[in-house]
N, C-alpha and C positions, 0 to 999 in steps of 0.2 A: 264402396269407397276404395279399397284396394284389391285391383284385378289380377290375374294374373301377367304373369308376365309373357311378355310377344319377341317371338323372335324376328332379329334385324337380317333380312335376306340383302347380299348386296351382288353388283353385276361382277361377275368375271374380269379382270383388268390385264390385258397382254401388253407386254412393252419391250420395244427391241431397240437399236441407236445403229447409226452406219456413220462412220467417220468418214467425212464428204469436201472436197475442197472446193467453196463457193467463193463468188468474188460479191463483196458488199458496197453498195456504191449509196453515197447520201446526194440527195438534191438539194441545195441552199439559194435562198434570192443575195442579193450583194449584203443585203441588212443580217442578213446570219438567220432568216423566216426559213425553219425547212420549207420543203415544196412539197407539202401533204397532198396526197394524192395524185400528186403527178403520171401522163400515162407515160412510158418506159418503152421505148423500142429497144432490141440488142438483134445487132446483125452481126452475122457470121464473116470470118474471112474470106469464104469461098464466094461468098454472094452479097455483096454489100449495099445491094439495093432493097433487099426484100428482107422483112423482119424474119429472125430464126425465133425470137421471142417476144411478146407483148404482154405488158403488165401494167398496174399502177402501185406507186411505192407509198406504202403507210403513213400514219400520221406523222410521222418523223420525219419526211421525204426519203427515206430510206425503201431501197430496192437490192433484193438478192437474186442469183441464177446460178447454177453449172452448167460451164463451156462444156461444150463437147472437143474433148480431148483429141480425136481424131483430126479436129481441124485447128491444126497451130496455124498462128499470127493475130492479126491485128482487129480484135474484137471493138466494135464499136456498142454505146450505148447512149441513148439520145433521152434526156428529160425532156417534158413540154407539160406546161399549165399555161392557162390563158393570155397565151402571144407569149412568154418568155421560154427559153429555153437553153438548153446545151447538150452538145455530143462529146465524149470522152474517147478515145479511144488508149486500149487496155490489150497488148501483148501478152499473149500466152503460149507457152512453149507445149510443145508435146508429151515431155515426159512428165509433169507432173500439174502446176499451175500456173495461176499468173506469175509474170515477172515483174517483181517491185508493186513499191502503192504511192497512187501520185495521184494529185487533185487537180483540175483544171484553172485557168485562170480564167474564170467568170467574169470578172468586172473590177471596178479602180476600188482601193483603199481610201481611208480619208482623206489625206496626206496628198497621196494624188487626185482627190473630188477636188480639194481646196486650190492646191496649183492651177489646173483647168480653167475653175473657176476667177481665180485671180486672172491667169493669162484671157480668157475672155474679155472679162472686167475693163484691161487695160487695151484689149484691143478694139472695143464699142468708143472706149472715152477717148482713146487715141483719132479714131475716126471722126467722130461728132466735133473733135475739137479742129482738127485738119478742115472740112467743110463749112464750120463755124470763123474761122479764119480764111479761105479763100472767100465765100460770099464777105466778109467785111471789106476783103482787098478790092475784089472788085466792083462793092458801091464806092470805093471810095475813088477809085480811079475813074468811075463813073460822074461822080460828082465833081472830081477838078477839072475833069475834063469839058462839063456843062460851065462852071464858075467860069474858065480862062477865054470863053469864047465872049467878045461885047456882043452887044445889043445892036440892032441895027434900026431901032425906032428912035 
């Protein structure tokens, strides 16, 4: 019933920390959906055609890197999921990290969906009523014009 007792062996655990200055970048659709899983290009200043790094950002749409220091200026980083996307581009200086933190303007606000919206609105009914009114004018000038001629039977 009672055995003795067994020793608990456990593994070796090493742990160390590097204080690192990374630049974090979140992916967002206009509805505020992270962009889970998004793939991630970041290109370099030196080379702006050819990715320095490729990745996909977590379920949060969230993507991390370290610039290489050596190359100051104008890092770009480009989200893409299926057809949507955006590039940022993100200034980094040499001596130490990026400069400032600033978000793109991805897409319209409410405020501005609804204006859009409205100004379309008005310029469909604008239209349809313009065309609705010219065919009236001209059956009808079509019609006084048949009425005023007599008969010749």
């Amino acid at each position: 019933m009672f055995g003795t007792a067994r020793h608990a062996y456990a593994h070796g655990v090493s742990m160390s920390y590097q204080t690192t200055e990374v630049i974090e970048i979140q992916g967002k659709y206009d509805s505020g959906e992270p962009m889970a899983d998004a793939q991630v290009a970041v290109y370099a200043p030196d080379d702006p055609s050819t990715p320095w790094l490729t990745g996909t950002a977590d379920d949060q749409g969230v993507f991390m890197f370290k610039p290489d220091l050596s190359q100051p200026g104008n890092w770009e980083v480009q989200f893409r999921l299926a057809g949507h996307g955006d590039i940022m581009t993100i200034p980094v200086d040499a001596e130490s990290n990026p400069v400032g933190t600033r978000g793109s303007t991805g897409g319209l606000n409410s405020v501005q969906k609804l204006i859009v919206f409205g100004a379309m609105t008005w310029g469909f009914v604008g239209t349809a009523l313009y065309f609705s009114g010219r065919k009236q004018r001209m059956q009808k000038s079509a019609d006084s014009g048949l009425q005023s001629t007599p008969s010749q039977f």
